[in-house]
C-alpha positions in Angstrom: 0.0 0.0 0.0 1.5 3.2 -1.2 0.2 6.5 0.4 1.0 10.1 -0.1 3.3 10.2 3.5 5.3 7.7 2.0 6.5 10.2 -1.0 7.8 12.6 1.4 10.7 13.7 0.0 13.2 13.7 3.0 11.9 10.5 4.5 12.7 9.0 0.9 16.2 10.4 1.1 16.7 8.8 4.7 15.7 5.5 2.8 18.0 6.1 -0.4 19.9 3.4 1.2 18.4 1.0 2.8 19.3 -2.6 4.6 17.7 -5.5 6.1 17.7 -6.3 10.1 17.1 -9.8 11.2 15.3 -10.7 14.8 13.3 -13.4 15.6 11.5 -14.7 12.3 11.4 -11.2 11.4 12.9 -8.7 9.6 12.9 -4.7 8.9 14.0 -2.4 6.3 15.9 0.3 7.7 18.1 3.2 6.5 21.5 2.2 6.2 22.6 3.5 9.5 20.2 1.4 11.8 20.6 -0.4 14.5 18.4 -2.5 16.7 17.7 -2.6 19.8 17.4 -5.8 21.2 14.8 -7.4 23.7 14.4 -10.4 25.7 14.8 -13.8 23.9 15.1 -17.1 25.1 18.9 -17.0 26.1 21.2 -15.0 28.1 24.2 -13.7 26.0 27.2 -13.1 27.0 28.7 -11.6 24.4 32.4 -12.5 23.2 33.4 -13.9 26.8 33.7 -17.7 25.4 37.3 -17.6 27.3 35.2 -17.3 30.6 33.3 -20.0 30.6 34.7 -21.5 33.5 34.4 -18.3 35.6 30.3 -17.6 34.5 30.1 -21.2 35.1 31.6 -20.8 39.0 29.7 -17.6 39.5 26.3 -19.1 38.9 26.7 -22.0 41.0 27.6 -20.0 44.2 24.8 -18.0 43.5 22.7 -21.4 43.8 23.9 -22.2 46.8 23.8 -18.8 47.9 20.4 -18.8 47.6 19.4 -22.1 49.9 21.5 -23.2 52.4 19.6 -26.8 51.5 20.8 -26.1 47.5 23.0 -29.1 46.4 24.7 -29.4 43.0 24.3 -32.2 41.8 26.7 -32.2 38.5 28.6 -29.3 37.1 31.0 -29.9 34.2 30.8 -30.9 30.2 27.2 -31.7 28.4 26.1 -33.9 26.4 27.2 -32.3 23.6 30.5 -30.4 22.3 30.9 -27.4 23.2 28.2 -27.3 26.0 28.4 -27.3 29.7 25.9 -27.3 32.0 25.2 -27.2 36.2 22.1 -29.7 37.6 21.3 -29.0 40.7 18.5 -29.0 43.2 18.1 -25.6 44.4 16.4 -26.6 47.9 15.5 -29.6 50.1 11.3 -29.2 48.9 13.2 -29.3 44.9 15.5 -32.8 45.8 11.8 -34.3 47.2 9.6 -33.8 44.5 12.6 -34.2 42.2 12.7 -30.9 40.7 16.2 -31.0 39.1 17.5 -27.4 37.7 19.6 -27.5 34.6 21.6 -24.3 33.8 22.9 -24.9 30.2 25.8 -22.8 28.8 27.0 -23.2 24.8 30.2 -21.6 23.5 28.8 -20.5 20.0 31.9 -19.2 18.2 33.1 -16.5 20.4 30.0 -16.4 22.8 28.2 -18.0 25.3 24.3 -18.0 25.3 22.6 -19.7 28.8 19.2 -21.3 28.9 17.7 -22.7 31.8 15.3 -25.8 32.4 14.2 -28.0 35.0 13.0 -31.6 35.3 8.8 -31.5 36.5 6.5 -34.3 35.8 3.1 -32.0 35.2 4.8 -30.8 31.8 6.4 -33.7 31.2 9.7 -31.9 31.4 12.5 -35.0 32.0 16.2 -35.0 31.9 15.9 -36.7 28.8 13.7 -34.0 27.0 16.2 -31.5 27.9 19.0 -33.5 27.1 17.6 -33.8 23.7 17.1 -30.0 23.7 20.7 -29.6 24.7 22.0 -31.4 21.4 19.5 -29.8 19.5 21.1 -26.3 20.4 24.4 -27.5 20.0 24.2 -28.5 16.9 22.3 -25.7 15.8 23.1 -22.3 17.2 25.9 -20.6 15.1 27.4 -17.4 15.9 25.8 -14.1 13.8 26.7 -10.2 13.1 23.9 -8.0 13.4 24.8 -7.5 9.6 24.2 -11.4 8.6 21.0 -11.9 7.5 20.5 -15.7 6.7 18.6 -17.4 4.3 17.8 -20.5 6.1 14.2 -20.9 8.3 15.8 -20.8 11.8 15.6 -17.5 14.5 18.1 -14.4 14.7 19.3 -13.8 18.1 21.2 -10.2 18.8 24.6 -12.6 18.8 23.4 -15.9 17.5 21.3 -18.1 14.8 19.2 -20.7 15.4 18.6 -23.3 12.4 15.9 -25.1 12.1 14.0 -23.5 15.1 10.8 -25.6 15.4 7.6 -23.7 15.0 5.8 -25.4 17.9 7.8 -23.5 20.5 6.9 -20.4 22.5 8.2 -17.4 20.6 8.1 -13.8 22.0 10.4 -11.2 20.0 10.8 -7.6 21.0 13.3 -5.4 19.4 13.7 -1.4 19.0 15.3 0.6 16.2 18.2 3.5 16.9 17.8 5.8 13.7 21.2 8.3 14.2 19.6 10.7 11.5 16.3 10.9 14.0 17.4 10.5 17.5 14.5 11.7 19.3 12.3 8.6 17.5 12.0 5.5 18.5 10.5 2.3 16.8 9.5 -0.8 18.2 8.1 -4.2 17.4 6.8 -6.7 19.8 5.3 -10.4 18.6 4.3 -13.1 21.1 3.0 -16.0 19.1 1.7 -18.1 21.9 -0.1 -15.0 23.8 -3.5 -16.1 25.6 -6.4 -14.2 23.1 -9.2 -14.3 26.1 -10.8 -11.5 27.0 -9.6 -8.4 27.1 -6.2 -9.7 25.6 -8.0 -10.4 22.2 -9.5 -6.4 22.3 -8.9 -4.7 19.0 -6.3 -1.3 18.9 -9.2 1.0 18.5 -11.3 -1.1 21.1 -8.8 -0.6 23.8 -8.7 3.3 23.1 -12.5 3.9 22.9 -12.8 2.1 26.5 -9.9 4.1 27.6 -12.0 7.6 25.9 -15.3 6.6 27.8 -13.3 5.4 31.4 -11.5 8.6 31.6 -14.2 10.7 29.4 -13.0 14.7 30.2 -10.3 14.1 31.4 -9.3 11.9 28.3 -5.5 14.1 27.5 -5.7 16.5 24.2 -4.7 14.7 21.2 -4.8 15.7 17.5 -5.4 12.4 15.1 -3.5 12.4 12.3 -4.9 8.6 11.0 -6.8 6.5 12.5 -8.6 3.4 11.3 -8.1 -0.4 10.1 -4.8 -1.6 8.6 -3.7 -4.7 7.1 -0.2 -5.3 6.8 0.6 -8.2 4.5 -1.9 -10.1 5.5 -1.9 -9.0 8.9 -5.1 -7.2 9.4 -4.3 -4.7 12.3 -5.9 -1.4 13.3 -3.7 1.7 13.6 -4.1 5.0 15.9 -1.6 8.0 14.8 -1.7 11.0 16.7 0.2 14.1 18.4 -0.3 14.8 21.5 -0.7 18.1 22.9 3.7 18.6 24.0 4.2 17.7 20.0 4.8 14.1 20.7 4.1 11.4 17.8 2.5 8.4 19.3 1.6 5.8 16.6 0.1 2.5 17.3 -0.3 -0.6 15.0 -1.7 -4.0 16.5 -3.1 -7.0 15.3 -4.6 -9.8 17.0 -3.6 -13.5 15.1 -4.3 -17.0 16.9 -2.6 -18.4 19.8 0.5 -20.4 18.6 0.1 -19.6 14.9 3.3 -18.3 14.0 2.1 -16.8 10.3 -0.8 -14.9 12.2 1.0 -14.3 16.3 -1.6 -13.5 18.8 -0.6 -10.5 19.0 1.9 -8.4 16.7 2.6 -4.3 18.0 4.2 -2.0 16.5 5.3 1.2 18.6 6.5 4.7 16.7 7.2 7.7 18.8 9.4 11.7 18.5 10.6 13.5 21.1 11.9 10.8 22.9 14.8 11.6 25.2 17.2 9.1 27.6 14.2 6.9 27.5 11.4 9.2 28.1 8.6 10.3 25.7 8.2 13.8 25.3 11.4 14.7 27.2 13.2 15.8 23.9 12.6 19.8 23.6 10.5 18.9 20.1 9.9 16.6 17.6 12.9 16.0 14.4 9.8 14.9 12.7 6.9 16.9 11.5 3.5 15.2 10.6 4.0 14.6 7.1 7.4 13.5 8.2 6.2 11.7 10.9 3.6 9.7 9.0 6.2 9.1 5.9 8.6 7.2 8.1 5.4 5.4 9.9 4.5 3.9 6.5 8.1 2.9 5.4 9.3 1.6 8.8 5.6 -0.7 8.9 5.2 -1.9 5.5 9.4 -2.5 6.0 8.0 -5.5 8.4 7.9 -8.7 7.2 8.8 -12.4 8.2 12.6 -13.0 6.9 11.8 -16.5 4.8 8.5 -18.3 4.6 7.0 -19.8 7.4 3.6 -21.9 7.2 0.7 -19.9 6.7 2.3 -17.3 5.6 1.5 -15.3 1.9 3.8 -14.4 -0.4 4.3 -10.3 0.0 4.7 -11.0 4.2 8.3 -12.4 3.1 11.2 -10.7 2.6 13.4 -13.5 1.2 11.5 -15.7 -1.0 
């Protein structure tokens, strides 16, 4: 979908060169100087510290037995795999009874480590045998990445890492943030959580959750001018948007859609976050916007439509991938 905010002249200029970012399943297209910003994924990264295995390895198992003076480790050296090791432990005397084993698991990945953590529990039929399994898995699949690499296999992008052949029956939650150097007062963000409960108010529309939030507050609703507001669909992902300014100048645009729980073509729920004068973290601490409207909405429309998944997943049409 082409609009007239996506001709704006400056916004195309920012775009005259333009790249691909990976995270998660997902990619954007950014201006050549972007960087992400990256959210919470499954591992803890511990970037380029592969020579200190041994000593993140110590540290974490004093702090197990700091924690409980019943804590007992049970095993602490080299995995079932290369390059893996990994702590079991029981972290109390209520865990060793009902034989709730913790596993910290640690994989050198090229010149990283990334840590998971899992634990043995009957109720989700969690046994040292599934995670064992898991263990290889990851080892034989996690491969170090740049945050220039943008690979061509299905699989996951992690801020340090790739994941091949990532099944799609796992929980996935992805949230990443964009640094634009030309822009610095606005920030973009995308957050998708595939396996997110749809009950209730959870499965509320965009423009749902803001006309509740008009009639709760009703006067004292704060001034806002709308620059757009209405429904959306994104390449396949139909999504409502809300785009408005706020009374200090601030841009605060809003795009949601709400998929199926633990459909990874259609998430249960996909947001996407743009907003100006943005300073050290704060909205509407920058003394004005870099941006205006036109601007504003111009970037909005590259940076959204720039969304897509990075190769095909199942389910998924055609124009929603980047790399066919």
């Amino acid at each position: 979908m082409i609009t007239e905010s996506m001709m704006n002249q400056r916004i195309e200029k920012l775009f005259a060169k333009s790249k691909l970012l990976c995270f998660g399943r997902y990619v954007l297209e950014v201006p050549q100087d972007a960087t992400l910003i990256w959210g919470t994924d499954d591992f803890e990264t511990f970037p380029n510290r592969a020579k200190d295995l041994k000593q993140i390895v110590e540290v974490k198992r004093n702090e197990i037995l700091a924690k409980d003076k019943t804590a007992a480790i049970n095993f602490l050296g080299e995995g079932p795999a290369p390059n893996v090791m990994w702590i079991r432990s029981f972290k109390s005397e209520g865990a060793r009874v009902f034989q709730l084993e913790g596993f910290q698991i640690y994989h050198v990945v090229g010149p990283h480590i990334f840590r998971w953590q899992s634990g043995t529990d009957e109720s989700v039929n969690s046994t040292v045998e599934s995670i064992t399994q898991k263990t290889i898995f990851l080892a034989s699949n996690l491969h170090p990445r740049t945050p220039s690499d943008v690979p061509k296999e299905p699989g996951l992008c992690l801020e340090y890492g790739f994941l091949r052949n990532a099944p799609y029956d796992n929980q996935e939650y992805f949230a990443t943030g964009l640094l634009l150097p030309a822009l610095p007062d606005v920030t973009f963000s995308v957050e998708s959580n595939k396996d997110a409960s749809t009950q209730g108010s959870n499965g509320h529309s965009l423009l749902k959750q803001i006309n509740d939030r008009r009639n709760e507050l009703g006067g004292s609703y704060p001034k806002i001018v709308t620059l757009r507001e209405g429904k959306r669909t994104v390449h396949g992902w139909a999504g409502e948007e809300s785009l408005v300014r706020r009374a200090d100048g601030t841009h605060d645009f809003e795009w949601k859609f709400i998929g199926e729980t633990g459909n990874v073509a259609k998430p249960a729920m996909l947001d996407v976050t743009m907003y100006s004068k943005v300073k050290a973290n704060r909205v509407g601490a920058a003394s004005a916007a870099s941006v205006d409207d036109d601007e504003a909405l111009a970037l909005w429309d590259k940076l959204l439509e720039g969304l897509k998944f990075r190769v095909a997943v199942p389910g998924a049409p055609s124009d929603a991938v980047a790399l066919p």
